[in-house]
C-alpha positions as CSV (number, residue, x, y, z in Angstrom):
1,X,7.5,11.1,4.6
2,X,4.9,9.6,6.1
3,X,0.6,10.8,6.5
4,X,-1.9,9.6,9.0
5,X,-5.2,8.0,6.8
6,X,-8.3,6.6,8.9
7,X,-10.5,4.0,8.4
8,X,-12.2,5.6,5.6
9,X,-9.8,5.8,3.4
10,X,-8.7,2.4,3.8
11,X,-12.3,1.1,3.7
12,X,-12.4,3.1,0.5
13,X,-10.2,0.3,-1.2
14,X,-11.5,-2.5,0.0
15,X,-14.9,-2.0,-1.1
16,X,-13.4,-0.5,-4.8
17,X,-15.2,2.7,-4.5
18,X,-14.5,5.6,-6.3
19,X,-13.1,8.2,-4.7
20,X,-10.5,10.9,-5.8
21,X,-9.3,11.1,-2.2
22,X,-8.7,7.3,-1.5
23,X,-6.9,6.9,-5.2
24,X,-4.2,9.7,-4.0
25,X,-4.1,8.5,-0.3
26,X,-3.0,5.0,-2.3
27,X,-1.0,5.9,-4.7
28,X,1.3,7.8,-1.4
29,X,0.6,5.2,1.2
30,X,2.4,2.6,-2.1
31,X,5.7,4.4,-2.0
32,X,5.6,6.2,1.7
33,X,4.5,5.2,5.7
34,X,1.0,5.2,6.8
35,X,0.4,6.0,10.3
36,X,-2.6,5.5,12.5
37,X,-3.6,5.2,15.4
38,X,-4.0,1.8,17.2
39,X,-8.1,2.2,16.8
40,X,-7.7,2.1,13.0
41,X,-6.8,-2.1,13.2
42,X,-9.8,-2.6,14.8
43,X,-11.9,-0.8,12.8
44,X,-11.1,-1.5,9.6
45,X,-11.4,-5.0,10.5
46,X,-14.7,-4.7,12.4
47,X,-16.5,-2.9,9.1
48,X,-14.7,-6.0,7.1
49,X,-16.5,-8.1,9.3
50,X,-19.8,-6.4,9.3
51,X,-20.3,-6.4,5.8
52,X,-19.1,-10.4,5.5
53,X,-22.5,-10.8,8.0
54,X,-24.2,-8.8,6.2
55,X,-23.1,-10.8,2.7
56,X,-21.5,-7.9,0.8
57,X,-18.3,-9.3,0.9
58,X,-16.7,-12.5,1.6
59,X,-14.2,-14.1,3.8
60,X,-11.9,-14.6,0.5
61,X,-12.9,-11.2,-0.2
62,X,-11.8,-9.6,3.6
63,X,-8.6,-12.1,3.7
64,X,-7.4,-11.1,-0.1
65,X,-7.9,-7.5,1.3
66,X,-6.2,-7.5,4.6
67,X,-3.0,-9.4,3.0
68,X,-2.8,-6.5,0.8
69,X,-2.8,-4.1,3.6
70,X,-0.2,-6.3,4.9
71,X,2.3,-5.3,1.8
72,X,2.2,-1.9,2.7
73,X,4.1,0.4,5.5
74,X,1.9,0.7,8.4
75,X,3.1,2.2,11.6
76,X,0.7,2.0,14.1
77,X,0.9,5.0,17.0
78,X,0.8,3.1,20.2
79,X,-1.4,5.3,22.7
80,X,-2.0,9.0,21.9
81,X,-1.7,12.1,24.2
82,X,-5.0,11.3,26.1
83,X,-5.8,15.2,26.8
84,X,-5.5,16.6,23.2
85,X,-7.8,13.7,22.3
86,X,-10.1,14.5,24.4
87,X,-9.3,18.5,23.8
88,X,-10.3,17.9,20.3
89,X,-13.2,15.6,21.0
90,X,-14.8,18.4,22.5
91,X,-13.5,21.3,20.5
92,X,-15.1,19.8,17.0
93,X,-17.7,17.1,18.8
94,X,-15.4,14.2,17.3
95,X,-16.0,10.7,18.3
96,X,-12.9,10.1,20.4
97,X,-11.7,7.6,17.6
98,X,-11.5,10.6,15.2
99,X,-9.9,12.8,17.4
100,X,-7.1,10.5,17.8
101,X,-6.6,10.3,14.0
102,X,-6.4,14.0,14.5
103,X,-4.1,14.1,17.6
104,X,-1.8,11.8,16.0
105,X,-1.5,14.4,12.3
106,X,-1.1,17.6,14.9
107,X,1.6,15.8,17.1
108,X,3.7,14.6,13.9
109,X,2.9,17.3,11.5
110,X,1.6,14.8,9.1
111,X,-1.1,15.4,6.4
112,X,-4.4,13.7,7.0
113,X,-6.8,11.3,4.6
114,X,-10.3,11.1,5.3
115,X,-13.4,11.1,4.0
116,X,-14.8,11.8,7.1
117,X,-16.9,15.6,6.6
118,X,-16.2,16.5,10.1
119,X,-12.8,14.9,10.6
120,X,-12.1,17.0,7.5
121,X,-13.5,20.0,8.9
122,X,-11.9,19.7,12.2
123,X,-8.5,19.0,10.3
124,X,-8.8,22.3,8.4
125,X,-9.5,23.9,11.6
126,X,-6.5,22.9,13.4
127,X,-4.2,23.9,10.5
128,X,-3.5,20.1,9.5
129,X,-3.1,19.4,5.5
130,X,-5.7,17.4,3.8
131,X,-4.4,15.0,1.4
132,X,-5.5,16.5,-2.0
């Protein structure tokens, strides 16, 4: 089985914080396939890089973090269906990023991590399972 888990999540681990939501999101993504949508590389690796400017984590710190990533089964969705993105942008007022995490649970059936309030929101509304 597989689950769809943005940014958020994954954030979540890298900066150790304490979240009920992220632990259970880790302990599945360990032993099952995370899928995302091709916006979650850049993210994760853009707020990695923001916070190495900004001095709350190091280059050691970001390398050590993404080689762990690299350990684990990540399947990244290639381009979503651009009109239920955009559907869904609009329905909840997503950011287009969030919407495809959400396009890409609703076209697989897949339950969704996030710690995103509105994501989360728009998730329940659509029918698609949280991660507990």
């Amino acid at each position: 089985m597989a689950l769809v888990a943005d940014a958020s999540i994954i954030l979540a681990w890298a900066f150790e914080e304490q979240f009920a939501d992220a632990e259970a999101t880790l302990e599945r993504v360990r032993r099952e396939e995370l899928a995302v949508p091709t916006i979650w590389w850049f993210e994760v690796r853009n707020v990695l890089i923001l916070k190495e400017r900004g001095g709350q984590r190091s280059e050691r710190q970001n390398a050590g973090f993404l080689r762990a990533l690299s350990r684990l089964t990540i399947r990244i969705d290639d381009l979503p269906a651009e009109t239920a993105v955009l559907t869904l942008a609009r329905r909840h007022r997503l950011t287009v990023y969030d919407a495809a995490y959400l396009e890409l649970a609703l076209r697989e059936g897949l339950e969704l991590a996030t710690l995103d309030t509105e994501l989360a929101d728009a998730a329940r509304a659509e029918g698609v399972p949280l991660v507990a």
